[in-house]
C-alpha positions as CSV (number, residue, x, y, z in Angstrom):
1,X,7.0,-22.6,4.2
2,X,9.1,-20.1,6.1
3,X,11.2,-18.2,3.4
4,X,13.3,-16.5,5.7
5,X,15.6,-18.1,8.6
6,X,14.9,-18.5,12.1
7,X,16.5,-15.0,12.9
8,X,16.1,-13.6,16.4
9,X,17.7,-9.9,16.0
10,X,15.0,-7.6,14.4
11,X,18.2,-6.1,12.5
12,X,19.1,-9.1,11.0
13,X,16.2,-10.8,10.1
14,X,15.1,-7.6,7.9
15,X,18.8,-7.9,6.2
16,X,18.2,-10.6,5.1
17,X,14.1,-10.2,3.7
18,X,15.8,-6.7,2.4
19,X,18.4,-8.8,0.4
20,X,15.6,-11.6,-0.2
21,X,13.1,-9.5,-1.7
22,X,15.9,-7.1,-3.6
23,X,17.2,-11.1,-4.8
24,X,13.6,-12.0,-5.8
25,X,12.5,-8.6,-7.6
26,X,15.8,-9.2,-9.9
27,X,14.6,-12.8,-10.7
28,X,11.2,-11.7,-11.5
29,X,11.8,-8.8,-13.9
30,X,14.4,-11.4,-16.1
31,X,11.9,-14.4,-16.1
32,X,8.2,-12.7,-16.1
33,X,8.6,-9.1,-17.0
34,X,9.9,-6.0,-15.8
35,X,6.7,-4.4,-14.8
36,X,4.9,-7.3,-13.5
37,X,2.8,-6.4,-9.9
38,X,5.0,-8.6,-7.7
39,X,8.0,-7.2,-9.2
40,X,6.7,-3.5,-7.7
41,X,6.0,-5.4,-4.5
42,X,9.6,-6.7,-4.2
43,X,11.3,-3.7,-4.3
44,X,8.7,-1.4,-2.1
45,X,9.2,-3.9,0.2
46,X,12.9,-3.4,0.2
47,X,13.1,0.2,0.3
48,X,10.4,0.0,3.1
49,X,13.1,-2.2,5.1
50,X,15.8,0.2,3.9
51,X,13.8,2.9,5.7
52,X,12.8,1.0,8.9
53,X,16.7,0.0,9.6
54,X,18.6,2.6,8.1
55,X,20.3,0.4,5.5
56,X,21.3,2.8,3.7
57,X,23.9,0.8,1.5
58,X,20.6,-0.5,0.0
59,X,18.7,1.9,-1.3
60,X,20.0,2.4,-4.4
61,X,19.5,-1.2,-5.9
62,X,15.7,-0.7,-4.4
63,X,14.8,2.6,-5.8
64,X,16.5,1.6,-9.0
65,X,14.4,-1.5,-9.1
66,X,11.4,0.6,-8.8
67,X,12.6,3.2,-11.3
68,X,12.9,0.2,-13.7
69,X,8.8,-1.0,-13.0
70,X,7.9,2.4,-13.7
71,X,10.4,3.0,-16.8
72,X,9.0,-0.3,-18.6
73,X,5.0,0.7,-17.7
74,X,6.0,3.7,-18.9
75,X,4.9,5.3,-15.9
76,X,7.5,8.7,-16.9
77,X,6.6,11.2,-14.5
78,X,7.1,8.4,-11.5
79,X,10.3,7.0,-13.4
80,X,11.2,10.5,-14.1
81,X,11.4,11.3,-10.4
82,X,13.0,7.9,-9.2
83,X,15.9,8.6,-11.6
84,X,16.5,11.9,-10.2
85,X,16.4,10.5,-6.8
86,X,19.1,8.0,-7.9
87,X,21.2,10.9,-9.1
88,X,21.0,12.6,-6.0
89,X,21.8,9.0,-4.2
90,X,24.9,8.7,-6.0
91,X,25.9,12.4,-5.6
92,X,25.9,11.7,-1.7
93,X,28.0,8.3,-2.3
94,X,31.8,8.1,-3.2
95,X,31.2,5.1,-5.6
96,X,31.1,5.0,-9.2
97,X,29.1,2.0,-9.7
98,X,26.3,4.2,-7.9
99,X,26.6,7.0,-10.4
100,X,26.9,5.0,-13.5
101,X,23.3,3.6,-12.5
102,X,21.7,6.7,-12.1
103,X,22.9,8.4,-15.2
104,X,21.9,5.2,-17.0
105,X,18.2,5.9,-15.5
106,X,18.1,9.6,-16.6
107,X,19.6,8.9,-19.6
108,X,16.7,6.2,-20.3
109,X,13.8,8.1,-18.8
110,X,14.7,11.0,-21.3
111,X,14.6,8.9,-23.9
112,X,11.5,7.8,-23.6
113,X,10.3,11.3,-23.3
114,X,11.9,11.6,-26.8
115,X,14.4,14.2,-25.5
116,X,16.9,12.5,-27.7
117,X,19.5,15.3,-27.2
118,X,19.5,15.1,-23.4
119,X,19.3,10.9,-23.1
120,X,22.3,10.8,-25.4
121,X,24.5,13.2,-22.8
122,X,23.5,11.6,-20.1
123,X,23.9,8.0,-21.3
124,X,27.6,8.9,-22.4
125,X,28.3,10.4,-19.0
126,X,27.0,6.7,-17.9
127,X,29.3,5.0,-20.1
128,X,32.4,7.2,-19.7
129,X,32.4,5.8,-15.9
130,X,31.7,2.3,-16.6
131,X,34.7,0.3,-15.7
132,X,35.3,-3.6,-17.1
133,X,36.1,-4.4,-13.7
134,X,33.3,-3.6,-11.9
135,X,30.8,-6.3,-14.0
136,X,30.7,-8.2,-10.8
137,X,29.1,-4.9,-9.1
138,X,26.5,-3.9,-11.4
139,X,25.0,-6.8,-11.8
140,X,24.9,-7.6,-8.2
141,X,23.5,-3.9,-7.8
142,X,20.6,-3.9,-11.0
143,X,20.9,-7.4,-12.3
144,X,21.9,-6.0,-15.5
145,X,24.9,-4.7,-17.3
146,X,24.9,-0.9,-17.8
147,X,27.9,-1.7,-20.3
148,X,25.4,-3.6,-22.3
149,X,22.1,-1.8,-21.6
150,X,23.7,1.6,-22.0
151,X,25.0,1.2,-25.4
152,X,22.0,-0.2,-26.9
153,X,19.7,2.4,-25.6
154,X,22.6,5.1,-27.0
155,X,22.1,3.5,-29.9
156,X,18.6,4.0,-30.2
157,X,19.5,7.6,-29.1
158,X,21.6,7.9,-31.8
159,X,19.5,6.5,-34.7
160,X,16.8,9.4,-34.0
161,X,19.8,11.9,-33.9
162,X,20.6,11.7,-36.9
163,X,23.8,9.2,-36.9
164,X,22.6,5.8,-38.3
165,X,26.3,3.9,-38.7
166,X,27.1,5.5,-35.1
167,X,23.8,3.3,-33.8
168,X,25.2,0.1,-35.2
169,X,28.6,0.6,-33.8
170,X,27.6,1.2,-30.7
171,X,25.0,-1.7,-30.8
172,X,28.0,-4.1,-31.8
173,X,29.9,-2.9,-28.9
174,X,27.1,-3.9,-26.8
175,X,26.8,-7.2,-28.0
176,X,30.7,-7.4,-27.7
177,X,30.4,-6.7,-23.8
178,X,27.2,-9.3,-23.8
179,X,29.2,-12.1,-25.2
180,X,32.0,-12.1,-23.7
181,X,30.1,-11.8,-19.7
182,X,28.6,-15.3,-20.1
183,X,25.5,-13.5,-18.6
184,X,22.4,-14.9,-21.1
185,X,20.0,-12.0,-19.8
186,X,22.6,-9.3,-21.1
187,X,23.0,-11.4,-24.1
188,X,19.0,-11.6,-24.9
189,X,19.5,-7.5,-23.9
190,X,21.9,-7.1,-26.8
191,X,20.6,-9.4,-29.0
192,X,16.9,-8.2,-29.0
193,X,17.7,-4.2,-28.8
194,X,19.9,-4.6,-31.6
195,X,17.4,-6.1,-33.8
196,X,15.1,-2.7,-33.2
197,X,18.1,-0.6,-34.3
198,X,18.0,-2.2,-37.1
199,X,14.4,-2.3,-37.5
200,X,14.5,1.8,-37.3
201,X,17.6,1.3,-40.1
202,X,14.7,-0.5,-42.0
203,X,17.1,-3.6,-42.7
204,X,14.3,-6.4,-42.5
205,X,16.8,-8.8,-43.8
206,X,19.1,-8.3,-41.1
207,X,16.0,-8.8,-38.7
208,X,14.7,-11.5,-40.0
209,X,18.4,-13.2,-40.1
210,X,19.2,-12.5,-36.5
211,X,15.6,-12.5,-34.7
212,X,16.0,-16.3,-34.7
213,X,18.9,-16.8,-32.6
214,X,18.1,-14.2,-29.8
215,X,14.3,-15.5,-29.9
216,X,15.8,-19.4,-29.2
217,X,17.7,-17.8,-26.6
218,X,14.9,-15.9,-24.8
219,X,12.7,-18.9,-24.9
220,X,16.1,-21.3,-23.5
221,X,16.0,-19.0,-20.6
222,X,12.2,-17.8,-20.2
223,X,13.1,-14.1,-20.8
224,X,9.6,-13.4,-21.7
225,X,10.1,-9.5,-22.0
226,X,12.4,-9.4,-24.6
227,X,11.1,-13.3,-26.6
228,X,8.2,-10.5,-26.6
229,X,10.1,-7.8,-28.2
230,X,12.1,-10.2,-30.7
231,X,8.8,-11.7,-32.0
232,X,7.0,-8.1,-32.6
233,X,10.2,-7.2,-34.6
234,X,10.5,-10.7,-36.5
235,X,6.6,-10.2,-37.3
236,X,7.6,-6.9,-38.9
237,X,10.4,-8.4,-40.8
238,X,7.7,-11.1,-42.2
239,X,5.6,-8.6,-42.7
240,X,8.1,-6.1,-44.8
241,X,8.8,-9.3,-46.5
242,X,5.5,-10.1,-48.2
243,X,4.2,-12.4,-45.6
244,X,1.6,-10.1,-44.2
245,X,-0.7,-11.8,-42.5
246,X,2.0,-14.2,-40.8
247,X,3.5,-10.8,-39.7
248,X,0.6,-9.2,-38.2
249,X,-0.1,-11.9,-36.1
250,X,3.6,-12.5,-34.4
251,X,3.5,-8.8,-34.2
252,X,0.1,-8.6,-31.7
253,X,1.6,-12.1,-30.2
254,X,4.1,-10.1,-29.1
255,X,2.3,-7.1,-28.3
256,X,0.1,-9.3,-26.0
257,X,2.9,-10.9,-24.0
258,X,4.3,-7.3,-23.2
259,X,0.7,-6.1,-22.4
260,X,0.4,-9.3,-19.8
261,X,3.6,-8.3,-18.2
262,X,2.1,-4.5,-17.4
263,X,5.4,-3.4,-20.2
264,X,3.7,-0.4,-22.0
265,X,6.8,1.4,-23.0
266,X,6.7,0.5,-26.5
267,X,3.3,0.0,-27.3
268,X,3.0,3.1,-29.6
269,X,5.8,1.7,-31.2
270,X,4.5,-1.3,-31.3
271,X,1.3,0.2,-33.1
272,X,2.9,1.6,-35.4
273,X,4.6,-1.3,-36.7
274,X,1.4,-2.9,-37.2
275,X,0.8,-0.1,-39.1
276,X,3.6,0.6,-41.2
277,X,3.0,-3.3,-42.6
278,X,-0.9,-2.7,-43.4
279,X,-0.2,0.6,-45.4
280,X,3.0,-1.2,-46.9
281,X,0.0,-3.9,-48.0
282,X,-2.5,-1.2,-48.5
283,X,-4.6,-2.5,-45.2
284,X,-5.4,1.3,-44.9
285,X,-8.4,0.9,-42.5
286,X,-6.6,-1.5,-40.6
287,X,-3.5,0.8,-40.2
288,X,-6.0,3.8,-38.9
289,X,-7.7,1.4,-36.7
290,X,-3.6,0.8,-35.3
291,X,-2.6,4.5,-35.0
292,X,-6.3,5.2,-33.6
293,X,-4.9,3.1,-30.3
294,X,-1.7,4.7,-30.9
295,X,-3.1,8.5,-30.7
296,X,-5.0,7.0,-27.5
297,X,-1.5,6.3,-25.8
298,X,0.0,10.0,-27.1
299,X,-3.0,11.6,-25.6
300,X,-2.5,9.8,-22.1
301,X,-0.3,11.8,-19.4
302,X,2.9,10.2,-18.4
303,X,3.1,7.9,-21.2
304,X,6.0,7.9,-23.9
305,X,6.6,10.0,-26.6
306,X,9.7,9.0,-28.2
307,X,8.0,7.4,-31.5
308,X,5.2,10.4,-31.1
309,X,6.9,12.2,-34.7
310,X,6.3,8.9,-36.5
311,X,3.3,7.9,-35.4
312,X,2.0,11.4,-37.0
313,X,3.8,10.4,-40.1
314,X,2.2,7.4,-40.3
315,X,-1.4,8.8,-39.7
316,X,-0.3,11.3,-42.8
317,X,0.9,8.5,-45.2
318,X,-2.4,6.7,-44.4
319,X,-4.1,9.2,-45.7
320,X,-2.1,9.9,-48.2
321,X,-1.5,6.2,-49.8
322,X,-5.3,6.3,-49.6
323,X,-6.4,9.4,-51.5
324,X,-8.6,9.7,-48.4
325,X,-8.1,13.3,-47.5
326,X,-5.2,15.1,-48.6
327,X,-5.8,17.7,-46.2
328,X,-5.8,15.5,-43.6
329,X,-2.6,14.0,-44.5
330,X,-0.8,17.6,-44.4
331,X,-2.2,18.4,-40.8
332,X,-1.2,14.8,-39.3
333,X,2.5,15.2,-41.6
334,X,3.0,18.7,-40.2
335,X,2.4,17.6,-36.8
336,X,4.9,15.2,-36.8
337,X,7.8,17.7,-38.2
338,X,6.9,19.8,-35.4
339,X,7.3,17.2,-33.0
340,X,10.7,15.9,-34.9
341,X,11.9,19.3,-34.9
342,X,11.1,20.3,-31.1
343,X,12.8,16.6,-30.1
344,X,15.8,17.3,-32.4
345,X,14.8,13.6,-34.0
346,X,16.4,14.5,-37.4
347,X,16.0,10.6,-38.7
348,X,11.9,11.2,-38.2
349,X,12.4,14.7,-39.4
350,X,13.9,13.4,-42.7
351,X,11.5,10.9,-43.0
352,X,8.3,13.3,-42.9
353,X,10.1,15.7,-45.2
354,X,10.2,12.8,-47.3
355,X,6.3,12.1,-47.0
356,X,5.3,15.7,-47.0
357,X,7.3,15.8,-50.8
358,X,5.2,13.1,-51.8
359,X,2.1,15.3,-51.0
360,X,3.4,18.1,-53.2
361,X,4.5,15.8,-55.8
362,X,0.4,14.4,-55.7
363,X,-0.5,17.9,-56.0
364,X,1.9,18.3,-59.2
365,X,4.2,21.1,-57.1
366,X,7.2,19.0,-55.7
367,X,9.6,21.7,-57.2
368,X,8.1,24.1,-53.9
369,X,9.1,21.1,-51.0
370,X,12.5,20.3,-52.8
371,X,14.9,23.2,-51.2
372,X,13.4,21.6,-47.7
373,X,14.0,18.4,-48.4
374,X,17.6,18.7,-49.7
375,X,18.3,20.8,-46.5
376,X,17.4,18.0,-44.3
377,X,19.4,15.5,-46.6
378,X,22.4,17.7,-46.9
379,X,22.5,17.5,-43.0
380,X,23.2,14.0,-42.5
381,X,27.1,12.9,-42.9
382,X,26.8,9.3,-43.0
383,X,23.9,6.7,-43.0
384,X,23.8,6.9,-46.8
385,X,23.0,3.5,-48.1
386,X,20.4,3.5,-45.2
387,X,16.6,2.9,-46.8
388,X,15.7,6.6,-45.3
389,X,18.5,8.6,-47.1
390,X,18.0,6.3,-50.5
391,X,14.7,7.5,-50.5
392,X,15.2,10.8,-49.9
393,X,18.1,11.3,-52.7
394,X,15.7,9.4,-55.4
395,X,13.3,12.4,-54.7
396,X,16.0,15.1,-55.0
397,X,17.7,13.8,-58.3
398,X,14.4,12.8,-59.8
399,X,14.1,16.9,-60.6
């Protein structure tokens, strides 16, 4: 079957495959993955045509399309470069819409590099040109809604800053713009980002509650990337919850259908859930066995480092939980505050500080690691009834 129409002029005819395989690479990424082969295809194909006509009005929603296959595979130095060309694309182009795209995949790209600092400007410059009446233009441009997408990622920007009730405002705003756009893939987009927000909160409650609906939704609408996402995070909230074993199992169900679609952008992440539930059940081997792969994906060039801090922490309360190696447990707990610190991720930094008192505490001289850790506490201004800052504050008035 001929997909395209019986076309004589050459121009023409690749107009219309250019908008046919821009059409088809959208469709794909919502309903089989982001990073999926014939997703890449799509869009090479369309920048190829862009290049062989000179259409040059169409480059951007091709390049950004292939910045997004790289983003998701967590292919960084690729994405890293694609985004920059997008910047420069909408230097060169008097249209707003252009530039709010390519901020939006800096922004994102940095973020995965854990440069939490730098996403969080650049996502803000994204939002600050978003205009409500352009809805029509983005999605016709990305297939997605940068009002939507933009916010929840700045959220997640914002957690690891430091500024946990700033993330959930931000998220609601999102899912503000998602429900009222009557556009299900920006709704599963709100609904399923959210729910890691609040994962990072540690609200399991709140995940469990709310992974239901958006996990109905993705399913309705064969969104498989994010019915992926919203199972791992249910399975964590089952998991946090004392059903362990029913946890660990949605969580790799998930984990599989994101490896299947080529999505590696939050497998370390995904790791480390698994292993935050076995040391939670005192699985201890299993949880090494989990941050083993997880190291494996730190090690690898061009790969993300945004949950690289925790990890580490993780690795360290291992140990630690364990009695294993106490020594081990302040090298791996170190490394992580160095990677916090250098990433300005003061919601991991406190977190380690929190983990590294522990240590001292097991070595009977918490009183030397309290100053530290009420310097980190005394930094936060809000966020308090958050399971992070409880923690932290037991420690300092148990004195």
């Amino acid at each position: 079957m001929e997909l395209l129409p019986n076309i004589e002029d050459p121009t023409l005819r690749n107009k219309s495959e250019l908008l046919l395989q821009t059409s088809l690479g959208n469709s794909l990424r919502a309903t089989k993955g982001w990073s999926i082969d014939s997703v890449k295809h799509a869009y090479t194909r369309a920048l190829q045509l862009c290049k062989e006509s000179g259409f040059d009005e169409h480059t951007l929603p091709a390049v950004f399309g292939l910045w997004t296959w790289n983003f998701v595979r967590a292919a960084l130095d690729e994405a890293q470069a694609l985004a920059e060309r997008l910047v420069n694309i909408a230097e060169n182009v008097d249209d707003s819409v252009y530039k709010v795209l390519a901020h939006q995949a800096l922004g994102f790209t940095l973020f995965a590099h854990g440069k939490f600092a730098a996403a969080h400007a650049a996502l803000e410059r994204s939002m600050s040109m978003c205009e409500d009446g352009k809805a029509a233009a983005y999605l016709d441009l990305s297939a997605q809604d940068p009002r939507v997408h933009v916010n929840l990622y700045d959220g997640m920007a914002l957690w690891f800053l430091g500024y946990p009730d700033q993330a959930l405002r931000i998220c609601a705003d999102a899912r503000r713009y998602a429900d009222t756009s009557q556009h299900p893939f920006s709704e599963a987009m709100a609904r399923t980002i959210s729910l890691r927000v609040h994962q990072l909160r540690g609200e399991a409650a709140v995940v469990a509650r709310q992974a239901d609906p958006a996990i109905s939704l993705c399913e309705e609408h064969g969104f498989v990337h994010y019915l992926a996402m919203a199972l791992i995070l249910r399975g964590w909230a089952s998991a946090q919850q004392g059903e362990f074993e029913k946890g660990i199992a949605e969580i790799q169900a998930g984990l599989e259908k994101e490896r299947a679609t080529g999505a590696l952008l939050f497998e370390s992440y995904t790791l480390g859930l698994l292993a935050d539930a076995c040391i939670k059940n005192e699985r201890y081997e299993q949880a090494l066995e989990f941050l083993d792969q997880a190291q494996l994906r730190l090690d690898e060039e061009n790969s993300e480092r945004y949950y690289a801090a925790e990890i580490y922490r993780l690795l360290g309360e291992t140990y630690l939980r364990s009695r294993q190696d106490l020594d081990q447990a302040e090298r791996c707990l170190c490394k992580g505050l160095t990677v916090a610190r250098e990433q300005t991720a003061k919601s991991l930094e406190l977190r380690l500080c929190v983990s590294i008192y522990d240590l001292y505490e097991l070595r009977h001289n918490a009183d030397k690691y309290r100053p530290q850790l009420g310097e980190i506490y005394g930094s936060f201004s809000e966020g308090f009834d958050t399971t992070d800052l409880v923690r932290a504050k037991a420690r300092l008035e148990n004195a």
